[in-house]
C-alpha beads as a LAMMPS data file, in Angstrom:
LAMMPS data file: protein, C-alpha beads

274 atoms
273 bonds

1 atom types
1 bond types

-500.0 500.0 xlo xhi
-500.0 500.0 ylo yhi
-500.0 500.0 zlo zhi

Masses

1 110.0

Atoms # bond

1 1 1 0.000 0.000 0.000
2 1 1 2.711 2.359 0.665
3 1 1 4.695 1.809 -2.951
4 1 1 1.307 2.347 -4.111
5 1 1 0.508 6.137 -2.181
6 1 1 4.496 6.677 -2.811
7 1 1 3.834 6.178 -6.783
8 1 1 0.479 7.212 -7.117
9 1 1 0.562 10.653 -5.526
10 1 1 3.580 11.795 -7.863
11 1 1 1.693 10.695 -11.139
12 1 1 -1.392 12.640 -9.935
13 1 1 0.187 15.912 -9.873
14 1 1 1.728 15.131 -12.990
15 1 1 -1.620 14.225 -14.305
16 1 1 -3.435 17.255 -12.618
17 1 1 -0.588 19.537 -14.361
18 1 1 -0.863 18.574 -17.567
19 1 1 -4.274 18.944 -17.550
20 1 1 -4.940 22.250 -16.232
21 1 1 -1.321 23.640 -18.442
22 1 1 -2.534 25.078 -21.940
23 1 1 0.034 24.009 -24.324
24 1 1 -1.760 21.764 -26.873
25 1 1 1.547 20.784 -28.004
26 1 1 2.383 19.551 -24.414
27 1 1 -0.743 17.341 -23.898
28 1 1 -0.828 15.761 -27.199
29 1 1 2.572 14.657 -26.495
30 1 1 1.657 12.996 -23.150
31 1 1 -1.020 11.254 -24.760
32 1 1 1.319 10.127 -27.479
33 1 1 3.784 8.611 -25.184
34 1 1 1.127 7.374 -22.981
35 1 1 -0.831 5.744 -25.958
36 1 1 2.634 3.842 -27.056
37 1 1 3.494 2.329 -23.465
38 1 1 0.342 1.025 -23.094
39 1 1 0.107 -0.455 -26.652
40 1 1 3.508 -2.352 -25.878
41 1 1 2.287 -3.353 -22.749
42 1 1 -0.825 -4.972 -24.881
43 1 1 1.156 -6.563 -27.878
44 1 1 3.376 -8.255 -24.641
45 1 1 -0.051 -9.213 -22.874
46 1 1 -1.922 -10.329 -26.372
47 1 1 1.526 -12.564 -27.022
48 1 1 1.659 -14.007 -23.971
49 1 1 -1.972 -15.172 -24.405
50 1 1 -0.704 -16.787 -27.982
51 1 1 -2.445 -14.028 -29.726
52 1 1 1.089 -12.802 -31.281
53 1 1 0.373 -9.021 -32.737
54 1 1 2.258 -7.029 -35.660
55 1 1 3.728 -4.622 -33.098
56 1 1 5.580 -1.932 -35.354
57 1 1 1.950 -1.445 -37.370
58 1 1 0.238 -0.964 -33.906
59 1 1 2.615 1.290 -32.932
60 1 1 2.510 3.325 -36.249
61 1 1 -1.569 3.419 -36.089
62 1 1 -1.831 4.471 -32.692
63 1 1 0.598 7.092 -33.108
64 1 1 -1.606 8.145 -36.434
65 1 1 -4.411 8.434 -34.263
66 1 1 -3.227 10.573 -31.818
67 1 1 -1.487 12.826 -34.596
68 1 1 -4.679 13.137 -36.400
69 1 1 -6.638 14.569 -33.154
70 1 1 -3.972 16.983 -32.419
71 1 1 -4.346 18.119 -36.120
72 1 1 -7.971 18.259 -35.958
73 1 1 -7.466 21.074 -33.529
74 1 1 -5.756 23.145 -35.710
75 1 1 -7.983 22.371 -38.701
76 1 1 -5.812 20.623 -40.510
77 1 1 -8.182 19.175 -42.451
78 1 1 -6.256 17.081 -45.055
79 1 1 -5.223 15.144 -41.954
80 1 1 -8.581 13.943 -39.804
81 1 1 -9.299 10.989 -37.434
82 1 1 -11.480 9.740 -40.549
83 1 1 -8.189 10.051 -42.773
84 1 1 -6.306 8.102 -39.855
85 1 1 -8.943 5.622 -39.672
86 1 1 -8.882 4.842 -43.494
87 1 1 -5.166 4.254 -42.981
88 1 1 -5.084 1.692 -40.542
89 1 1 -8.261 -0.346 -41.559
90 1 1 -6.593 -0.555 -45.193
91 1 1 -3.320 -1.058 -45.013
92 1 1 -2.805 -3.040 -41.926
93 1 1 -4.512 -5.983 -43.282
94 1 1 -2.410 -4.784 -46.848
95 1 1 0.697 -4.575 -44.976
96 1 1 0.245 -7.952 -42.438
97 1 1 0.617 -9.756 -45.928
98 1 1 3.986 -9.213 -45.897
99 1 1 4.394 -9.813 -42.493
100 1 1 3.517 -13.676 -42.162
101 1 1 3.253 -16.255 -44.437
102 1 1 0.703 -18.454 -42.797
103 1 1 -2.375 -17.486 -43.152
104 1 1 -3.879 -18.747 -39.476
105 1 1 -0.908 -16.561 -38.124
106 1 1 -2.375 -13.744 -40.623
107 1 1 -5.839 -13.436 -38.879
108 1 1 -4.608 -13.745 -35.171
109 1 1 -2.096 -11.157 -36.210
110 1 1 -4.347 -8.627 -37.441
111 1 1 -7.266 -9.347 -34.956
112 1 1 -4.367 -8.950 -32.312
113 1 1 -2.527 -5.330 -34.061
114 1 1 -6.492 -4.103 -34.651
115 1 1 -7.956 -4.689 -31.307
116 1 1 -4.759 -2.728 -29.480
117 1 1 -5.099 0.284 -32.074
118 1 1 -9.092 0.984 -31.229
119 1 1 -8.870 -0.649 -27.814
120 1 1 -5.701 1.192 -26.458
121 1 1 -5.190 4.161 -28.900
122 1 1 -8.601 5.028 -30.127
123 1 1 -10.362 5.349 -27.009
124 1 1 -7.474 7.534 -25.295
125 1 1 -7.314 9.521 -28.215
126 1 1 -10.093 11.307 -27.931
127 1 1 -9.272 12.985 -24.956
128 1 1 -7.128 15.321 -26.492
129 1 1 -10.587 17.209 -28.403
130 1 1 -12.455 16.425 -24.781
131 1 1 -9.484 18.654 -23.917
132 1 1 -9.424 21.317 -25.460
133 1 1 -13.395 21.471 -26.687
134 1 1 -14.598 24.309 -28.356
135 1 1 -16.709 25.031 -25.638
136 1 1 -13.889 25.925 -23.051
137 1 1 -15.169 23.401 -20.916
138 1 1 -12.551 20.924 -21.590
139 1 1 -10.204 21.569 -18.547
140 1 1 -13.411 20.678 -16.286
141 1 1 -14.138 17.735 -18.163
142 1 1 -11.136 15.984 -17.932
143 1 1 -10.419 17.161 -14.084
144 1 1 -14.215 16.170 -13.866
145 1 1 -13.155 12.860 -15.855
146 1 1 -9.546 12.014 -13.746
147 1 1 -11.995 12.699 -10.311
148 1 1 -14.615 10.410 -11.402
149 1 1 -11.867 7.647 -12.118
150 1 1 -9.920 8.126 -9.560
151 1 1 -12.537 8.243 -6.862
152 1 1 -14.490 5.183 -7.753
153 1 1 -11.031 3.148 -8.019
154 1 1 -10.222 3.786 -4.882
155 1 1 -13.438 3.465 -3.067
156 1 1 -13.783 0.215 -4.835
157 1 1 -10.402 -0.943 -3.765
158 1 1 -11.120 -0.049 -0.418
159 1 1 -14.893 -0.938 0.469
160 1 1 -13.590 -4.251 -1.406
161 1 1 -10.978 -5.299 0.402
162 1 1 -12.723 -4.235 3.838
163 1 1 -16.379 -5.786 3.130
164 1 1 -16.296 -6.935 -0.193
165 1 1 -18.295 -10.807 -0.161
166 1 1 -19.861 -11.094 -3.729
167 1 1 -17.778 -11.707 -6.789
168 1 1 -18.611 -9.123 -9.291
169 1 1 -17.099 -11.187 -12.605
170 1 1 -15.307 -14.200 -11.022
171 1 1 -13.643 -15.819 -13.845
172 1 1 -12.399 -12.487 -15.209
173 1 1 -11.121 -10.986 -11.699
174 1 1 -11.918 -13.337 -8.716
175 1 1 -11.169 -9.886 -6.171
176 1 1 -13.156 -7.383 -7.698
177 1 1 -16.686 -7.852 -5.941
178 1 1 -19.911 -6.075 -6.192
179 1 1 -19.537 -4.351 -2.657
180 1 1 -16.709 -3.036 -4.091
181 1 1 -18.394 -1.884 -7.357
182 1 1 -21.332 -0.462 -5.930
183 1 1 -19.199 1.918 -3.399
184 1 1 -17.078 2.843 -6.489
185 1 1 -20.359 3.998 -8.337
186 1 1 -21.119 6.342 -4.452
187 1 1 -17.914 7.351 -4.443
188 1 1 -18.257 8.897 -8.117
189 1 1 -21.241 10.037 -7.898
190 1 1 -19.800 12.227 -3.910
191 1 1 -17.072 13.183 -6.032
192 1 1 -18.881 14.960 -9.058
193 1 1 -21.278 16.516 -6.213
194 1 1 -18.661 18.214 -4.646
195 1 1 -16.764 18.894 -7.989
196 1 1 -19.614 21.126 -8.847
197 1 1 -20.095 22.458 -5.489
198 1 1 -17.027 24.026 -4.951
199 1 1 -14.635 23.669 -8.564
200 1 1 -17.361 23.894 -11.325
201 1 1 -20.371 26.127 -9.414
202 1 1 -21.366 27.473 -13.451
203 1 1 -21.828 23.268 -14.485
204 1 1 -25.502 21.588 -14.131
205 1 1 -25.136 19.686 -10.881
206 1 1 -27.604 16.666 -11.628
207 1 1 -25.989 17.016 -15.542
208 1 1 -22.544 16.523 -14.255
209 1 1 -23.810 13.740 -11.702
210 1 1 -25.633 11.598 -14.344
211 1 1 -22.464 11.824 -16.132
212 1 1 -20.540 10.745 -13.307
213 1 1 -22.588 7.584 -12.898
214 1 1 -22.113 7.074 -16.781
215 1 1 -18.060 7.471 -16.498
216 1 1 -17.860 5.206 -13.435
217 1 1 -19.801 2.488 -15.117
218 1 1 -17.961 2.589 -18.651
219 1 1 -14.825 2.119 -16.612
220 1 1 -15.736 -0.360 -14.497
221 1 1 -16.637 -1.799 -18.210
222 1 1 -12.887 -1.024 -19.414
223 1 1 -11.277 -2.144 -16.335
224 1 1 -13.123 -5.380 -16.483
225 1 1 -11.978 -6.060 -20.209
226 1 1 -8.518 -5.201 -19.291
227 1 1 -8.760 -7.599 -16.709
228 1 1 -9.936 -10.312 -19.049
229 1 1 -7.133 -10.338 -21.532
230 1 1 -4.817 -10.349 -18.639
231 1 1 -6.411 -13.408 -17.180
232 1 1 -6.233 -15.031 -20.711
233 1 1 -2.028 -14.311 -20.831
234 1 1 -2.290 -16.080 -17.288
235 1 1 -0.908 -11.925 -15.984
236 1 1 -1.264 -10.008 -12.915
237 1 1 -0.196 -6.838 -13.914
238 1 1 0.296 -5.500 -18.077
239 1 1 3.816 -4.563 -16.601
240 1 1 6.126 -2.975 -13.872
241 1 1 6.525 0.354 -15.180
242 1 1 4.685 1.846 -12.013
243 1 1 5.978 0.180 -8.538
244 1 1 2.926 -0.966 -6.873
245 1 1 0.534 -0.617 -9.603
246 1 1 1.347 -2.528 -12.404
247 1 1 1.722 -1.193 -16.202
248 1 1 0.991 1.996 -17.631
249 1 1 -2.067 0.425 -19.384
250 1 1 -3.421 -1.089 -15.799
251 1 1 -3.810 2.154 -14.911
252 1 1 -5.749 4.206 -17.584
253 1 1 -7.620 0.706 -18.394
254 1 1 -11.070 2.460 -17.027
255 1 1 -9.972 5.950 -19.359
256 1 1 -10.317 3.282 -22.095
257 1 1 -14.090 3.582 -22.352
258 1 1 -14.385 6.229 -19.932
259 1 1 -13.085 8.833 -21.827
260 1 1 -15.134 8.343 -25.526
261 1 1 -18.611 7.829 -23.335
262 1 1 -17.784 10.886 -21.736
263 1 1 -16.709 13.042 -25.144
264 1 1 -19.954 11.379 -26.602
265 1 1 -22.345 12.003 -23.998
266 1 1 -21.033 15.624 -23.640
267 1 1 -21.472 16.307 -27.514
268 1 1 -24.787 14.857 -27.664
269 1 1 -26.506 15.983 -24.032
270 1 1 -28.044 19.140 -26.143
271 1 1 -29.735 16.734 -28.535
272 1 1 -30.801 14.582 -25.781
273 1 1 -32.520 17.639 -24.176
274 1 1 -35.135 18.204 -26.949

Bonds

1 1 1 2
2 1 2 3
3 1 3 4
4 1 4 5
5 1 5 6
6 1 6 7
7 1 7 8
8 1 8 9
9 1 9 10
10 1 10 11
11 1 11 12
12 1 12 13
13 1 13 14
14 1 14 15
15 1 15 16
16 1 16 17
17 1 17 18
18 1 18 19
19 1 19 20
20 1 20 21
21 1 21 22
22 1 22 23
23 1 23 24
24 1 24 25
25 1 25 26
26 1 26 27
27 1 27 28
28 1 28 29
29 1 29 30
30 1 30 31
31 1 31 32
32 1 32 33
33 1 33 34
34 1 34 35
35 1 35 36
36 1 36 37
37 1 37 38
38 1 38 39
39 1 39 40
40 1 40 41
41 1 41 42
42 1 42 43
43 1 43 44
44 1 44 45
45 1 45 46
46 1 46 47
47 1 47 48
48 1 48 49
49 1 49 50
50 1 50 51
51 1 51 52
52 1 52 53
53 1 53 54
54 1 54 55
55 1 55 56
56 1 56 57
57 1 57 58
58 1 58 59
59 1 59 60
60 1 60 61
61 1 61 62
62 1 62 63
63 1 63 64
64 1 64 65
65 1 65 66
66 1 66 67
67 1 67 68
68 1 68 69
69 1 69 70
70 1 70 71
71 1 71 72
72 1 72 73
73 1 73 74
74 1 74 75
75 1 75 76
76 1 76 77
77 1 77 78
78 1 78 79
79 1 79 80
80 1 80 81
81 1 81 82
82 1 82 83
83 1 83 84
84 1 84 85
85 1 85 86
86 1 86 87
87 1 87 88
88 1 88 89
89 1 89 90
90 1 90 91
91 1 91 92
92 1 92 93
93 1 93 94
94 1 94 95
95 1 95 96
96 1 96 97
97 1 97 98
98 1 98 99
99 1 99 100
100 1 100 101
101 1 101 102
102 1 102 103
103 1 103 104
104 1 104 105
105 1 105 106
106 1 106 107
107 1 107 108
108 1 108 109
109 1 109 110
110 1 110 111
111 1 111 112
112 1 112 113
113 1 113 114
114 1 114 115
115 1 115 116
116 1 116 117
117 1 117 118
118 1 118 119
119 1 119 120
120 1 120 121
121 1 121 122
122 1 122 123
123 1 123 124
124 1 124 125
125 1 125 126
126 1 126 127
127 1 127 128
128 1 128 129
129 1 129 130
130 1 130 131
131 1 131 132
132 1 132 133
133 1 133 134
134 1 134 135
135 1 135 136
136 1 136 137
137 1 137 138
138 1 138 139
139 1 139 140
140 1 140 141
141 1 141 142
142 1 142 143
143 1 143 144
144 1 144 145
145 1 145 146
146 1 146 147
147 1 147 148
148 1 148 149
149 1 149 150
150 1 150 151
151 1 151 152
152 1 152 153
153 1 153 154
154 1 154 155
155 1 155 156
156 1 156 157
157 1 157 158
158 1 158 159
159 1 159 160
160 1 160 161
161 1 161 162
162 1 162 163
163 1 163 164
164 1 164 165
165 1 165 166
166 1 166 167
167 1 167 168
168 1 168 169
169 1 169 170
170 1 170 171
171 1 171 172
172 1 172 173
173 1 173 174
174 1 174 175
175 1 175 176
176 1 176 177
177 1 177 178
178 1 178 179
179 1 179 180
180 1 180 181
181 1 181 182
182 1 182 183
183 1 183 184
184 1 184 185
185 1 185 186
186 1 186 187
187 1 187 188
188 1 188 189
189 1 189 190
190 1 190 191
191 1 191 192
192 1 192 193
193 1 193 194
194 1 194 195
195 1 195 196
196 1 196 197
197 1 197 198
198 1 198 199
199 1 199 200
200 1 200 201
201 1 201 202
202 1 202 203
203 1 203 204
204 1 204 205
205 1 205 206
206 1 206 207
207 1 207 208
208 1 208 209
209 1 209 210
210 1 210 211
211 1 211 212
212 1 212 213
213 1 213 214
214 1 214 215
215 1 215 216
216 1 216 217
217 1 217 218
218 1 218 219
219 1 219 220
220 1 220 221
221 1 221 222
222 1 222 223
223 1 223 224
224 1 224 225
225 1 225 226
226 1 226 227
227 1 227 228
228 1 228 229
229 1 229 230
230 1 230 231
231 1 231 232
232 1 232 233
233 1 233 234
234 1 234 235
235 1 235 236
236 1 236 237
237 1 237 238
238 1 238 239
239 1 239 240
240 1 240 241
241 1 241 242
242 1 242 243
243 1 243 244
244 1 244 245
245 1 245 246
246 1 246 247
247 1 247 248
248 1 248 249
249 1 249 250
250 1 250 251
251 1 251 252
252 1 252 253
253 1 253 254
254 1 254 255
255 1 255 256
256 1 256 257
257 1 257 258
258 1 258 259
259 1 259 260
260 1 260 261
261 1 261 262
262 1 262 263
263 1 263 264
264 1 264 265
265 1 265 266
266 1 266 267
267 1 267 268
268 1 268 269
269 1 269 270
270 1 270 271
271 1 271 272
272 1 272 273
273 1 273 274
């Protein structure tokens, strides 16, 4: 526990920093590097589940992505996430041709290099728009989003550990229980009240709430799919980059499908509203 605080607390600030600083350049960049650790952490996890990856074209299309959102923000529009996306669902099947000559080894490979571009890069990717939305709401989001994550994580590990009886998803991660869960969900949902109460007073408190419940549940979601592929590669922990928590992807695994449920319920809660 205390390799965990002494880790933890460090990458928080570093977190919080980057978040509220307002160089595009800056962020883009952390999400870059961040998107690349985690995707090598994957092609190691997906190989030692015997689901061997092409790792150089995951690295390339992840990369892509994340170049194509930064450009989005300056309008380059010969360059969009719909260009990027083109790219990698053409010619990484084209280019896994040359990769492998058996054709069983074909299809595993480019299940296995697909899966870690939209699972790992995709998802994170579009935090860098959430960022820096046109709306100048972005900073709030993501602080709102990093809260959310953060809070119900560690209420869940807690509550779990002290009370936890029933097995939330027993095959995929016999210690994660629904005690555990359901504090993790109150824990969110305490953390956006107070988010707006005191950080975000000009934000819709029962908005930002049911958006809160939304987050904690889509990562709950991501951190349970995480878990699953690490239980198939017979894995604790994606790696040791992080003493006391694991790998770089263990730890943004509920961002995975937190982050585009909360850039898609954001962009569409006006349209829900009619």
């Amino acid at each position: 526990m205390k390799l965990r605080i002494l880790t933890g607390l460090p990458l928080a600030f570093a977190v919080v920093y980057l978040i509220v600083q307002e160089r595009q350049w800056v962020f883009a960049l952390a999400v870059l590097l961040t998107v690349e650790i985690c995707l090598h952490e994957f092609f190691f996890v997906s190989e030692r589940a015997g689901l061997r990856g092409w790792a150089i074209l995951g690295y390339a299309g992840g990369g892509l992505l994340c170049l194509s959102q930064f450009a989005a923000l300056h309008r380059m529009t010969g360059f969009s996430e719909s260009a990027a996306l083109v790219l990698i669902v053409v010619g990484v099947p084209a280019m896994g041709l040359f990769l492998v000559s058996n054709l069983k080894e074909y299809f595993v490979g480019l299940a296995s290099t697909l899966l870690g571009i939209f699972f790992v890069a995709f998802t994170f990717s579009w935090i860098v728009p959430l960022r820096f939305a046109e709306s100048g709401e972005g900073r709030n989001l993501v602080l709102l989003l990093f809260a959310v994550i953060w809070s119900e994580d560690i209420f869940a590990y807690v509550v779990g550990r002290l009370a936890g009886r029933t097995p939330l998803a027993k095959r995929i991660s016999p210690r994660k229980t629904v005690e555990g869960a359901v504090a993790g969900l109150a824990g969110a949902v305490l953390v956006a009240w107070g988010f707006t109460h005191w950080f975000w007073q000009t934000a819709d408190q029962k908005t930002v709430i049911l958006i809160a419940v939304l987050i904690a549940v889509a990562g709950q979601a991501g951190d349970l799919v995480e878990s699953a592929l690490k239980r198939a590669a017979d894995l604790k922990d994606s790696g040791a980059i992080l003493p006391g928590h694991g790998g770089m992807l263990d730890r943004i695994d509920s961002l995975l499908f937190g982050i585009p449920t909360l850039w898609l319920v954001w962009n569409l809660k006006d349209f829900l509203r009619r």
